[in-house]
N, C-alpha and C positions, 0 to 999 in steps of 0.2 A: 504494500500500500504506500503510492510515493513515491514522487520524482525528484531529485536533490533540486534540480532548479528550475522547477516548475511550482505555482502557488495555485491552491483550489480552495477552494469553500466549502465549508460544511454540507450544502447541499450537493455538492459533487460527491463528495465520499457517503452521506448517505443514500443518494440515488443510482451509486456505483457497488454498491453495498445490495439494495436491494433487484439490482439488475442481476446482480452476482446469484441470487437466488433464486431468481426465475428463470435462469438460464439454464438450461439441461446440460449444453456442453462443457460448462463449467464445475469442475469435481469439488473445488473447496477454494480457500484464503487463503496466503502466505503473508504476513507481516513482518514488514521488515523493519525492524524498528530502528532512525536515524535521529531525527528531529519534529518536533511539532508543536506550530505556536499557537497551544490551548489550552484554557483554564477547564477546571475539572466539570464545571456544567457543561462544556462540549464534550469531552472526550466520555462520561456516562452517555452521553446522548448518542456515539459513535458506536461506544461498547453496547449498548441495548438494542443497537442495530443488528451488530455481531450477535448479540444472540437471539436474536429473530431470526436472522440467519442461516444459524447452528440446528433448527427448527426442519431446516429440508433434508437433513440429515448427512450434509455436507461435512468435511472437514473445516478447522481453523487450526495454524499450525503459527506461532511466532518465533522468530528468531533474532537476536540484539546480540551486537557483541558488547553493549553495555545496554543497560535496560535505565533511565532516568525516574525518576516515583510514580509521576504521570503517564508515563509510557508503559510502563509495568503493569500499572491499572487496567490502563486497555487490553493488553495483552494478555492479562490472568485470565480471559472469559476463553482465551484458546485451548481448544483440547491437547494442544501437547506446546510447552515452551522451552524452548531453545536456548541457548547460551553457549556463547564462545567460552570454552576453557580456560582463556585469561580472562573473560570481561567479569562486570559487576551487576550485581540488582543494586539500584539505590532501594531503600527501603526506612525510612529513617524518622516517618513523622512528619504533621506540618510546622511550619515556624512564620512566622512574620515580623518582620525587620522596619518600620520606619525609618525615613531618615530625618533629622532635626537639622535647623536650618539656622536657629537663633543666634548661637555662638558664631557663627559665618557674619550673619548678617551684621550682628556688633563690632565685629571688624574692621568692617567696613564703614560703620557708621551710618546704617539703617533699622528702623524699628520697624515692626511693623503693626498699626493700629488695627485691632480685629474687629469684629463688631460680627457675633450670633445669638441664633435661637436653635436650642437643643441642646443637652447635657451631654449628648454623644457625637456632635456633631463634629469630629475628629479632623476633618479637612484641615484647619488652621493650625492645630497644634506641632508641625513642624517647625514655624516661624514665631510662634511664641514660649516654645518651651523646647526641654534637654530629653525629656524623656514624656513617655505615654501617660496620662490621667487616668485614677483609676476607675473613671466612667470608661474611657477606651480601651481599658486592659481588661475589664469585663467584657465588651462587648467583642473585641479580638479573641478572647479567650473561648467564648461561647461560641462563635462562628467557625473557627477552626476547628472545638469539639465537635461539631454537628457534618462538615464538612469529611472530617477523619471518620467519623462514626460510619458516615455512607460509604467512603472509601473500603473500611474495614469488612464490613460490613456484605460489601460484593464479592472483595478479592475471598475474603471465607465462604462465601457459595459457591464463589467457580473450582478455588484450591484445595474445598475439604480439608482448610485447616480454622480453627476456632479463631474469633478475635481475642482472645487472650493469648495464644500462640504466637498472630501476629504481631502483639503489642511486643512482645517477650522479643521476637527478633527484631521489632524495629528497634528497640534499646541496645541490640547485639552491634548492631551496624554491620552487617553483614561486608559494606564492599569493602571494607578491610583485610578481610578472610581469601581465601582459596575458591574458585568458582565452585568448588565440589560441595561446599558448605552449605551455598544456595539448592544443590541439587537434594543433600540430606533434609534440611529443613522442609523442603516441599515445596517453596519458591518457584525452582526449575525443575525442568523432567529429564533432559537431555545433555550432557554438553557433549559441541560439535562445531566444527569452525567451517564457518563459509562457506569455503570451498565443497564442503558435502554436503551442503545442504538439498541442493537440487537431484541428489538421488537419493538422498532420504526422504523427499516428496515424491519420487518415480515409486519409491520402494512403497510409500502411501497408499497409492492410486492405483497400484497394482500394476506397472509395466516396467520393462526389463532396463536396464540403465543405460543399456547403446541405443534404446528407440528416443524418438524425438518429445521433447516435452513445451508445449508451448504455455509462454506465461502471459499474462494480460497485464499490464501496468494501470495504476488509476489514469493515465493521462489517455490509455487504449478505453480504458472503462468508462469516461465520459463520454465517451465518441461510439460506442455501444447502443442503439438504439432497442429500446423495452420492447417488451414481448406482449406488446397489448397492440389490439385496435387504435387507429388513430380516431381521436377525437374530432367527431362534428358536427356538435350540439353549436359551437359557439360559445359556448359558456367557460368562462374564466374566472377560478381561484388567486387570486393576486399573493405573494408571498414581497414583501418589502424589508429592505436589510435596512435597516438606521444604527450604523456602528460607530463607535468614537464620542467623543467631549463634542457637548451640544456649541454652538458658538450662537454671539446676538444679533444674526442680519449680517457677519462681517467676516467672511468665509477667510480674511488673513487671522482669523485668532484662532483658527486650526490649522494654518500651515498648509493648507489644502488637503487635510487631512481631515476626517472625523465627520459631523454630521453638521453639513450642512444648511440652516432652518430654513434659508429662502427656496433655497431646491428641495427641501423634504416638503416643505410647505405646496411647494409647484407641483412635483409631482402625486401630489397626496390628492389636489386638485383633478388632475387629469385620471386618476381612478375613481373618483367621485362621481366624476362627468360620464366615464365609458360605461354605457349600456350593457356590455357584456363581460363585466367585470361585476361578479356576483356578491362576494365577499373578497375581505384583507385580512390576510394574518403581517402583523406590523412585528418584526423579529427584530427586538433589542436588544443591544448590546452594547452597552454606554453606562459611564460613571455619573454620567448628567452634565452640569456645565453652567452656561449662562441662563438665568432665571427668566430672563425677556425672551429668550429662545424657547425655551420650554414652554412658556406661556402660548409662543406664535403655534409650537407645536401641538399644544395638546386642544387651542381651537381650531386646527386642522384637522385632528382625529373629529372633535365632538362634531363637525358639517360632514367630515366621510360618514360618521356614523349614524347621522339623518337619512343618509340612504339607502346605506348597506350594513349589513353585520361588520365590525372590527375586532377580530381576536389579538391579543398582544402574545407572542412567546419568547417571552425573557431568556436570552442568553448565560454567559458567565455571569454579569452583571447588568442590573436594570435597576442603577440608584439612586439618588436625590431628584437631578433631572431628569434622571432615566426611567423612574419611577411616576416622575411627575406627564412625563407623557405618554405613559401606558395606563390611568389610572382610571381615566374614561372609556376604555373598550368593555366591550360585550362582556368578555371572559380575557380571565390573564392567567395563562398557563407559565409554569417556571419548572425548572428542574429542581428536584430536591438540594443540590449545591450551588445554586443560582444564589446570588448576593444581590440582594435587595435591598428595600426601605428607604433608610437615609435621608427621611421626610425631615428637610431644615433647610436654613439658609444661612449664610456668611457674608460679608464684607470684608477686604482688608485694602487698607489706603498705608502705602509705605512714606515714610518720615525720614526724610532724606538729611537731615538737617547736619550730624553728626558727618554725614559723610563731605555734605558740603567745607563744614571746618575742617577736616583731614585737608583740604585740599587749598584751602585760602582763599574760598568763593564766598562772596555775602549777596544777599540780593534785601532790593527793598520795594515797595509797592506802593501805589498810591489808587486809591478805588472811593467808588461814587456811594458804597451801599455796604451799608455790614457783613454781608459773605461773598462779596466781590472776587476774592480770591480762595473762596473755596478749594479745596483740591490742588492746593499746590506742595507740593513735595518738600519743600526748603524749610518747610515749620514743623509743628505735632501740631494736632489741633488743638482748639478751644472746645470748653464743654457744652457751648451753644450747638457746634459742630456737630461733636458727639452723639449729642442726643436728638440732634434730625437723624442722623445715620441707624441710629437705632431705631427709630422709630419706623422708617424707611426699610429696615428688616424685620421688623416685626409684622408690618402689615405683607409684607413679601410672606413669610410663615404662616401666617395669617389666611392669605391667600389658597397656599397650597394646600394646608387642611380642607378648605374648602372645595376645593379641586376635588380632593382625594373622599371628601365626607361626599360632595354629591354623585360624583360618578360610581360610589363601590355602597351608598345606603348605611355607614356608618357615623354616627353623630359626634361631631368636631371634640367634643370632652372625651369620649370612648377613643377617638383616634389617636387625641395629644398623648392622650396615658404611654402611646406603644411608637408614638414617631422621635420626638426630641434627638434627630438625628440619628439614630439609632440602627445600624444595617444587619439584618436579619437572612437566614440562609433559605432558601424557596421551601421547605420542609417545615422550619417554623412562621414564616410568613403565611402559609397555608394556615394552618391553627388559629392564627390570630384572623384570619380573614381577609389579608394585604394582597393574596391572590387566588385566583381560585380552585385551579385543577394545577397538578403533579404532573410531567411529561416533558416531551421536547416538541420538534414541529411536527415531526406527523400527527401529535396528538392535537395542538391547534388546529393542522388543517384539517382532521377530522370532523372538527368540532366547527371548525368555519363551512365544512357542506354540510353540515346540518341543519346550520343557522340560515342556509341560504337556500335550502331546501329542493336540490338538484341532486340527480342522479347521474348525468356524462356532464365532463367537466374535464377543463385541461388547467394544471398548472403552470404560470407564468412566475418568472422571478423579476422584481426593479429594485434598483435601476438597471439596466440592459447593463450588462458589463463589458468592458473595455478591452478591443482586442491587446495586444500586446503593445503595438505600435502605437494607438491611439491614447494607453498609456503612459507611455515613453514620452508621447507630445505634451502629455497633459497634466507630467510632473514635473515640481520643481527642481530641477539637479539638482541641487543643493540639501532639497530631503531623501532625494532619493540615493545621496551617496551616501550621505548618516544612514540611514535606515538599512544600506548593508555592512556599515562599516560597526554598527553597532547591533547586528544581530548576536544574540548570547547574552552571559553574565554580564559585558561591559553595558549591556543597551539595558537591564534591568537597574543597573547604578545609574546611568543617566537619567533614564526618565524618574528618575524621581526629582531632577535639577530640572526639567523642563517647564514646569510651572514658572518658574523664576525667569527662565530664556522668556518664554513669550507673558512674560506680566503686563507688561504694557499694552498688549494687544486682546489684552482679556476686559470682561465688564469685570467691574469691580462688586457690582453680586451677585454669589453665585451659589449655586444646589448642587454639590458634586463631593461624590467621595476622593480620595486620593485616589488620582489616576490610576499609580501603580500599586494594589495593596501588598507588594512584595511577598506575597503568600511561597512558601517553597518547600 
């Protein structure tokens, strides 16, 4: 599964996944484990594929010459897993890392003025504090339990070993040890390097090792056409990606990256409009972002929803902003390790003034009106200042209860009890009532022909995605060098600085968890 330098989407691997299974001439999966950039609500989404699957009676067979926690995961649901003789399981537990920003920033000669609503609302505590709140070491603490617990929880169904076993060796730290170690534990079935691998899959499937064995790549499996009737009713299932930090109308404060509002907002129109676009499943996957964006967002949803059914299905993450524009659909499906909630908002206006003395810069002003120079960097504020700005998030918080109480029938006092920033994992946000069904998207799109009350229907994906070359055109070199140069470890250290790179291009309030929640 996977090409080193080819990039697919989720919905390529799960509709290569289930092509894999309707296809007769196809005997089973080979998993080759290398790389893959997904948090744990995709890859359960991936592995529930696999073992839908594993249902035709197919094999699944993986092999890694080092197996990473998350790729492990995936791979436990195969019937037999592989290991190179020298490689590793990671197997070690989750952990999360913050990075603090304070001491940086006093160096320099910057504060930074915060201004929320919500006791967990963790976003800012980078740039004002050395270490995590014990509101956010709760809430971290609680999300990674529930998180590990589903992890555990799988990999002991497929491996027939207990989650006390597992816990036991994730303390061991197995990739320290001998590959044999993983194989005694129960971890692994096999070790076997590489190069044998492809006649230990002939030896599989039953043919002799000199006949020929043809293998199908995901990149062959996209381009595989299904084993059904072509559709032609007419009738269209719309599935829409809204991936990335929301921005406010001003598409440089994602870098050309992320979710666009004016074009989510355009295209969300043009489904609205199309007659034969029945229903939308809106697939999130965003830490949230700008509050004005989110706003533009979620009365985009509430006019598609006037016409049509809206299902939401929450990716890894659908939180502050991300939540806040999913909160008006029909139904909001999430996966049990989908990170959610995070109902709050923030403010920070940085106070440049320390840094201006470092430097031997004074500035002086002269203005017609008491807040004439609002917002200028070279001072701290006044507490006349202050307390517009808070005031100014509080009705912004204010707001989104209200968002969240009308759309989901929850009354604003019942809400606040469970939002105060607060990010919850799709499993206990279900409980509490924050979403409503358990799954990934086939279970929304299920749930979006119901709503829409069709029997032949063709699925559509938007935005239309970009060929290669149209991508190439359409990016900025300049992220597009970062973005290879910082694939790995070094690119999970960065982005936790890139809040900082693009401040000035951000609105200054905003609905978002930390971009990166360095979960690992």
């Amino acid at each position: 599964m996977g090409d080193d330098n080819a990039t697919y989407g989720l919905d390529d691997i799960l509709s290569s996944i289930k092509k894999a299974k309707e296809n007769e001439d196809i005997k089973g999966i080979y998993i080759q484990t290398n790389w893959l950039g997904a948090g744990f609500a995709s890859l359960e989404e991936i592995r529930n594929a696999l073992k839908d699957f594993k249902e035709s009676g197919k094999f699944i067979v993986a092999y890694g010459d080092s197996y990473s926690q998350g790729l492990y995961y995936l791979s436990s649901v195969a019937d037999k897993v592989l290991l190179n003789p020298q490689g590793i399981v990671e197997w070690k537990g989750l952990a999360a890392a913050p990075i603090f920003f304070k001491d940086l920033l006093a160096k320099i000669g910057v504060e930074m003025q915060v201004f929320k609503v919500g006791t967990y609302k963790s976003a800012v505590e980078p740039y004002i504090s050395t270490e995590m709140s014990p509101a956010n070491r709760e809430q971290i603490n609680a999300y990674l339990s529930s998180i590990w617990g589903r992890v555990t929880s799988d990999v002991s169904a497929s491996r027939k070993l207990s989650v006390d076993s597992l816990n036991a060796l994730a303390d061991r730290m197995l990739a320290f040890y001998p590959a044999e170690e993983s194989v005694k534990s129960g971890l692994a079935d096999t070790l076997i390097y590489k190069a044998d691998v492809r006649n230990y899959l002939k030896t599989l499937i039953g043919i002799d090792k000199d006949d020929r064995m043809t293998v199908l790549g995901l990149k062959d499996m996209v381009n595989v056409k299904k084993n059904v009737p072509k559709d032609k009713s007419g009738n269209v299932i719309a599935v829409y990606y809204a991936y990335g930090e929301i921005d406010g109308g001003n598409s440089s404060s994602t870098n050309g990256e992320g979710i666009d509002s004016k074009k989510v907002i355009r295209d969300l129109r043009k489904l609205q409009e199309d007659e034969d676009v029945k229903a939308v499943v809106l697939r999130v996957n965003s830490p949230g972002g700008s509050t004005y964006g989110s706003e533009q967002i979620w009365y985009a949803v509430s006019e598609l929803k006037k016409e049509k059914p809206v299902i939401v299905s929450m990716g890894n993450y659908a939180a502050s902003g991300g939540y806040y524009i999913s909160c008006n659909a029909d139904t909001i499906v999430a996966e049990p390790t989908t990170l959610t909630g995070s109902i709050g908002i923030f403010g920070m206006f940085p106070n440049a003034k320390g840094l201006t003395e470092k430097l031997g810069v004074n500035f002086d002003v002269v203005k017609t009106n008491k807040y004439s120079d609002f917002g200028m960097l070279t001072r701290p504020m006044n507490d006349g200042e202050k307390g517009l700005v808070q005031i100014y998030v509080n009705n912004g918080y204010d707001l989104f209860l209200t968002r969240r109480s009308e759309g989901r029938g929850i009354s604003k006092e019942e809400l606040d009890k469970i939002a105060q920033g607060r990010v919850w994992t799709g499993s206990t946000a279900k409980e509490l009532g924050l979403v409503d069904e358990l799954g990934g998207l086939d279970k929304a799109l299920d749930i979006a022909v119901a709503k829409a009350g069709v029997d032949a229907y063709t699925v559509m994906n938007y935005p239309k995605k970009e060929s290669f070359f149209e991508s190439l055109m359409n990016t900025n070199p300049g992220n597009y060098v970062k973005a290879r140069m910082l694939k790995g470890t070094i690119g999970e250290v960065y982005q936790q600085f890139s809040t900082l790179e693009n401040f000035n291009k951000c609105d200054r309030i905003q609905a978002c968890v930390p971009f990166e929640l360095n979960i690992q």
